[in-house]
C-alpha positions as CSV (number, residue, x, y, z in Angstrom):
1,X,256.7,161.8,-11.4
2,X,253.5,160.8,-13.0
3,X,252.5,158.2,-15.1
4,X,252.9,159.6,-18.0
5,X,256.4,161.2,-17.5
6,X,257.3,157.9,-16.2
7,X,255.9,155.7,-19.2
8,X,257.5,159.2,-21.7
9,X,260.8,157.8,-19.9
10,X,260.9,154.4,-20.3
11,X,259.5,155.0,-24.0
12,X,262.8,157.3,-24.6
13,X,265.3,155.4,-23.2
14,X,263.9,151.8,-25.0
15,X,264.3,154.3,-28.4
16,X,267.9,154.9,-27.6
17,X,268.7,150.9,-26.5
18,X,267.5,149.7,-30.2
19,X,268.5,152.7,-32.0
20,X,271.2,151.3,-34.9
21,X,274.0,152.5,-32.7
22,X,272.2,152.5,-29.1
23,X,272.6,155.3,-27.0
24,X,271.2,157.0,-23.6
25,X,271.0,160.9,-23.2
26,X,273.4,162.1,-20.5
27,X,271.0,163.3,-18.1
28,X,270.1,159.6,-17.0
29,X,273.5,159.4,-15.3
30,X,272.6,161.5,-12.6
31,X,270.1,159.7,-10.3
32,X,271.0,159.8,-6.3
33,X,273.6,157.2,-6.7
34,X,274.9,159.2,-10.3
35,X,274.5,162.5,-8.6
36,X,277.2,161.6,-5.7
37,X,279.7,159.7,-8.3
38,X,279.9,162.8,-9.9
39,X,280.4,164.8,-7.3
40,X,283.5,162.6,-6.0
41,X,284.8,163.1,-9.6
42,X,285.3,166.6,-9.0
43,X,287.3,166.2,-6.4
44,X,290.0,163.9,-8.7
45,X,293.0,165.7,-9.9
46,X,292.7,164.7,-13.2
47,X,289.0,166.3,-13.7
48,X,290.6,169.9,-14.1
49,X,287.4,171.6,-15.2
50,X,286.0,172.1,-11.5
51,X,288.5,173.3,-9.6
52,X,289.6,175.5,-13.3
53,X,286.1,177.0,-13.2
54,X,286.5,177.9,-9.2
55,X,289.4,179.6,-9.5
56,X,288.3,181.5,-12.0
57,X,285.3,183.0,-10.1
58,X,288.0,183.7,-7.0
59,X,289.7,185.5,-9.1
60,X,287.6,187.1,-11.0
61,X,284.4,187.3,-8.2
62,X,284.6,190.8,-8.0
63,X,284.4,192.2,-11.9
64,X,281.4,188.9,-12.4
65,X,279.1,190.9,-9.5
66,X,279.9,194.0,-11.3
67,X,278.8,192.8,-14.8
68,X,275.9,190.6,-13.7
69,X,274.8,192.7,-10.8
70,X,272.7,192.8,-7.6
71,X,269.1,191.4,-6.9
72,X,268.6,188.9,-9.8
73,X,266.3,186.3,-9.8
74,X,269.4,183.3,-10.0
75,X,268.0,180.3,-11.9
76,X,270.9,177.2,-11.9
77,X,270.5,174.5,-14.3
78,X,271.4,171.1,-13.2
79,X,272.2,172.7,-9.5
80,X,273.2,169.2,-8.2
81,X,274.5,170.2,-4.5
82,X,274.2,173.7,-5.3
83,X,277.6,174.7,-3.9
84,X,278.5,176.3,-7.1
85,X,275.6,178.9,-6.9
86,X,276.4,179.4,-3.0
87,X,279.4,180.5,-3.5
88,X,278.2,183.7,-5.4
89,X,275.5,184.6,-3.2
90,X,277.5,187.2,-0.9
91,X,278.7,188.7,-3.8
92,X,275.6,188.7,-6.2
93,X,272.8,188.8,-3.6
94,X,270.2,187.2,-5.4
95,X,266.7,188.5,-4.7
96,X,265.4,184.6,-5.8
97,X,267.4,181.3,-5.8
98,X,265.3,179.1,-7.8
99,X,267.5,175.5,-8.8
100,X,266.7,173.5,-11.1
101,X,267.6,169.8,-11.4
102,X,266.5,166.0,-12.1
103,X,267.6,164.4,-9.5
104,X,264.9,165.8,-6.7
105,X,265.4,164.2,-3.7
106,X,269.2,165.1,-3.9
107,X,268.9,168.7,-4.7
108,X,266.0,169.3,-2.2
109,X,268.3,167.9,1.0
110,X,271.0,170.7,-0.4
111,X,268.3,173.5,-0.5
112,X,266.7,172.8,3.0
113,X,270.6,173.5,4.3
114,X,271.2,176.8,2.1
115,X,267.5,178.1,3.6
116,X,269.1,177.8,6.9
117,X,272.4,179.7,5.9
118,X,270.4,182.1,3.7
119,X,267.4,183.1,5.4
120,X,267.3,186.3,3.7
121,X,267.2,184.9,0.1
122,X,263.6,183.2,-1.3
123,X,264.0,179.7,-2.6
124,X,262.3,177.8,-4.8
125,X,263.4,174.2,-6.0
126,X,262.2,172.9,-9.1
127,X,262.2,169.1,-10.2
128,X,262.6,169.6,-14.1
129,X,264.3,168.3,-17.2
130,X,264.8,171.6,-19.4
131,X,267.0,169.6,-21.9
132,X,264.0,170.1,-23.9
133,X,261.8,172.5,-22.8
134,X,262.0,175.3,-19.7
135,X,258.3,175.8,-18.3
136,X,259.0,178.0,-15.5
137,X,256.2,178.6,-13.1
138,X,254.5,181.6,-11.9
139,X,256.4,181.5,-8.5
140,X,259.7,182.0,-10.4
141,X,260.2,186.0,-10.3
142,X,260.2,187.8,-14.1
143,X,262.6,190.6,-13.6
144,X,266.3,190.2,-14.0
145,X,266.4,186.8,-14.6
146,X,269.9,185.5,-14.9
147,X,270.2,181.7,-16.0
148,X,273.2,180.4,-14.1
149,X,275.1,177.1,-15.8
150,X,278.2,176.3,-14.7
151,X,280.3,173.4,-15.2
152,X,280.8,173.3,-19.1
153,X,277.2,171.4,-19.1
154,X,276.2,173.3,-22.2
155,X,279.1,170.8,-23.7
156,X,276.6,167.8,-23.4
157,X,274.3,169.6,-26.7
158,X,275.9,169.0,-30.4
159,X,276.3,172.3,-31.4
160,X,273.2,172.8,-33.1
161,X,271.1,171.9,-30.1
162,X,272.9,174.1,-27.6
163,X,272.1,176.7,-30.3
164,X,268.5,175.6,-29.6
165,X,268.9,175.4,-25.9
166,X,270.5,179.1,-25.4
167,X,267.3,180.1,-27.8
168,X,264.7,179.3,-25.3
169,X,267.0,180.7,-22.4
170,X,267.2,183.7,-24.0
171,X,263.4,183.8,-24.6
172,X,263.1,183.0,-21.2
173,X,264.7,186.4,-20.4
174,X,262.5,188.6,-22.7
175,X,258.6,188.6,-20.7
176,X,256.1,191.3,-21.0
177,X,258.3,192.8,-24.0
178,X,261.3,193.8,-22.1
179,X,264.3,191.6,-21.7
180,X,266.7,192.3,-18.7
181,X,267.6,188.9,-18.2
182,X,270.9,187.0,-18.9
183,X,273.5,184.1,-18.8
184,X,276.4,183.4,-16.7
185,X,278.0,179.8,-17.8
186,X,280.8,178.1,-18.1
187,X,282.5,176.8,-21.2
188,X,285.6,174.1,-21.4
189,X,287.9,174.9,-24.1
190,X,289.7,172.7,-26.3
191,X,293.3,171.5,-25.2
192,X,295.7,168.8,-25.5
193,X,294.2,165.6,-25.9
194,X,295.9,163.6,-23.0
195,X,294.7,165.9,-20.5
196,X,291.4,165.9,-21.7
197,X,291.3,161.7,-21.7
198,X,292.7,161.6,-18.1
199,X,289.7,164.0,-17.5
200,X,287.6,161.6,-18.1
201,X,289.3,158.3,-17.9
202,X,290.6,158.8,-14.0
203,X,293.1,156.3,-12.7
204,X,290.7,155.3,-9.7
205,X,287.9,154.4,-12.0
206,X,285.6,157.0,-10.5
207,X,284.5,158.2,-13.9
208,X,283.8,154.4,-14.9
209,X,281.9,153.8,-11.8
210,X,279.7,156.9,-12.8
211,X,279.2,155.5,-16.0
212,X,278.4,152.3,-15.5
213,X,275.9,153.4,-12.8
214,X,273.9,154.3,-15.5
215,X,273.0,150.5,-16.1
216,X,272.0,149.9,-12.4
217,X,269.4,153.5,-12.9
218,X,268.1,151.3,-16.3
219,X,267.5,148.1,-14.5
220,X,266.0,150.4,-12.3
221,X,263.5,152.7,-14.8
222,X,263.2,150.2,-17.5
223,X,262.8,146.3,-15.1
224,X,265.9,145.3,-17.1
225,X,268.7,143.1,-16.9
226,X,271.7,144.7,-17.8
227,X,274.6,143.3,-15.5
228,X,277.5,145.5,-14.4
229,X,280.2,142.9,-15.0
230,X,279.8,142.3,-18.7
231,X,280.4,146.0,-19.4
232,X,283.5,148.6,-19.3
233,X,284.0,152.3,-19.4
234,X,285.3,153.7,-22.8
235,X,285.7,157.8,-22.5
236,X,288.4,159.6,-24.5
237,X,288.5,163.2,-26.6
238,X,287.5,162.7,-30.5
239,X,289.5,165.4,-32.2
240,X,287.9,165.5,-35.4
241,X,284.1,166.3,-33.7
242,X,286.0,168.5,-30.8
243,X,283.9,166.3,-27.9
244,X,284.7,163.9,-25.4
245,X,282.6,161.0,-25.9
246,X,281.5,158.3,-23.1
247,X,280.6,154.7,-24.0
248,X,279.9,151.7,-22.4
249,X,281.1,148.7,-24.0
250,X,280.0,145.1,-23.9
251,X,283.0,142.2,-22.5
252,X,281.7,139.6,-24.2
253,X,278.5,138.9,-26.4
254,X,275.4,139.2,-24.2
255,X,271.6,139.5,-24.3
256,X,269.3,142.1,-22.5
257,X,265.8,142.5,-21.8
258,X,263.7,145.1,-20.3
259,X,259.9,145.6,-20.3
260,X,259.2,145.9,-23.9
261,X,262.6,145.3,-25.8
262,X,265.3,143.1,-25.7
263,X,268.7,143.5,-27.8
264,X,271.9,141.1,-28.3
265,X,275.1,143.3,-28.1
266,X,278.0,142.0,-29.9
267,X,281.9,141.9,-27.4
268,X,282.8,145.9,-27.9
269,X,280.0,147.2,-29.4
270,X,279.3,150.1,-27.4
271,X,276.4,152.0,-25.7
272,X,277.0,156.0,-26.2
273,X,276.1,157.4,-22.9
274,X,277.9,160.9,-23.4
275,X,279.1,163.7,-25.4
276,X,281.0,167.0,-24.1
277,X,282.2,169.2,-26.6
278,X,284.6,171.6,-25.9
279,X,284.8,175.7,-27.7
280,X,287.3,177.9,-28.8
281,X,286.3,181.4,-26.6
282,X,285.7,182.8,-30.1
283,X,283.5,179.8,-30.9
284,X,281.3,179.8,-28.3
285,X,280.5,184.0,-28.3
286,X,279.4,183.4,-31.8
287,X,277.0,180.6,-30.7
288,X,275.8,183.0,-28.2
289,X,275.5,185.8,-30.3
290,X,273.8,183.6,-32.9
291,X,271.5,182.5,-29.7
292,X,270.6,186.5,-29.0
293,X,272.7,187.6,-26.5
294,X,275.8,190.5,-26.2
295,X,277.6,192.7,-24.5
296,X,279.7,189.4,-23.6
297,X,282.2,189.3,-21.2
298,X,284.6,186.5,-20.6
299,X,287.0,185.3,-18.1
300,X,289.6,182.5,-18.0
301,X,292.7,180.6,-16.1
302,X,295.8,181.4,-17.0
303,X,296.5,178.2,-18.8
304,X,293.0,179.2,-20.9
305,X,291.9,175.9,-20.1
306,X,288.2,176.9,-19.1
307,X,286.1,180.2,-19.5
308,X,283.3,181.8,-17.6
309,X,281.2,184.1,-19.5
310,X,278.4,186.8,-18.9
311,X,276.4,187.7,-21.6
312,X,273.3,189.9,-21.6
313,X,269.9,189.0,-23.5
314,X,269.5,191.9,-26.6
């Protein structure tokens, strides 16, 4: 990271600490330390949405192949691990594996393993945030380009911005006039309330762990002096906006300085750290259709607690 990114960092997160209701954008949860949390989180029972979105590819592996094909150039967003995008590659043999995440050092120990399994398959890591924009390099192949992102991720956009977001993936897809590309992601659909605030509320703590992380990463990033102990995990579903929201909430009054800001929080007044909104199937098509892509084809669990869906750029 250069200067410049670095200095574009700390300049975005102090914006968010002194905002009238201070906030951090989600991706800051996932440094190495972040990146692991979350992973153990997917193994809890009460976090559904992994093991929902599995089975759902098991099941349904076979008609996926069919309607994505063979030999695309598979670009995962936010590939963390990338187990989920491993597990497709007998089926979908990829002609290019090219994840994408901003945690570096932790995806690039997970691609150095794949290489070995996969010798037949190029890869090519990239250390990007494409929140915002998605400046693919040369190396990453043009033809049937098929954005892979799993995980309900898209949940962590408002609406309008994952509007945005599937915008530029779609004119990622369309290069030199033709567009062959596509999308394969995964959606989590509304449901009962209670299952969705064990989600993210686990009885361990995981989840709070995870999130309060996120202070250590800012001490970190900004020199600041947040301390774990004055602060608790706050995550539960917000019916009326459809999204699970995360927070971090001061114990008691305290004070906290980093390099070129300081702020005294009030006892419970929060930090928003996170937002996952979740779609009706019908929902989310439109958004896609609204985004430029068609010929949609979705898949679910029986309970219709999660979808997958393949859609092609038009």
């Amino acid at each position: 990271m250069g200067q410049q990114d670095a200095a574009a960092i700390r300049a975005e997160l102090s914006a968010g600490l002194l905002a009238p209701h201070a906030f951090t954008a989600p991706k800051y949860l996932y440094d190495v330390l972040g990146s692991k949390l979350f992973e153990a989180i997917c193994e809890l029972p009460e976090y559904y949405p992994t093991r929902t979105e599995a089975s759902i590819f098991d099941v349904h592996l076979s008609d996926i192949a069919e309607s994505v094909g063979r030999g695309a150039t598979l670009i995962d967003l936010g590939a963390g691990n990338c187990a989920k995008a491993a597990r497709l590659f007998l089926a979908l043999q990829p002609a290019q594996y090219v994840p994408i995440d901003i945690s570096v050092d932790f995806m690039h120990e997970a691609v150095a393993r794949l290489q070995q399994q996969f010798p037949q398959i190029e890869m090519t890591a990239i250390g990007m945030d494409f929140s915002s924009a998605l400046d693919l390099p040369d190396v990453v192949h043009r033809k049937k380009r098929l954005f892979f992102y799993p995980g309900s991720s898209i949940g962590n956009f408002t609406p309008h911005e994952a509007l945005d977001f599937l915008k530029r993936l779609r004119k990622a897809c369309q290069l030199n006039g033709d567009a062959d590309g596509g999308i394969l992601i995964g959606i989590d659909l509304v449901k009962d309330k209670a299952l969705l605030d064990a989600a993210y509320d686990d009885a361990l703590g995981v989840t709070a762990s995870f999130n309060l992380n996120l202070l250590q990463h800012l001490n970190r990033v900004l020199n600041a002096d947040f301390d774990v102990r004055n602060w608790r995990h706050r995550g539960f579903f917000n019916v009326e906006s459809s999204r699970i929201e995360m927070h971090l909430e001061a114990r008691s009054d305290v004070t906290v300085r980093w390099e070129g800001g300081e702020r005294r929080f009030e006892r419970g007044e929060r930090i928003h750290t996170e937002n996952s909104y979740k779609y009706t199937p019908e929902k989310f098509v439109d958004l896609l259709e609204q985004a430029g892509f068609g010929e949609s084809r979705t898949w679910t669990d029986p309970r219709g607690w999660f979808m997958v869906c393949h859609a092609l750029a038009i």
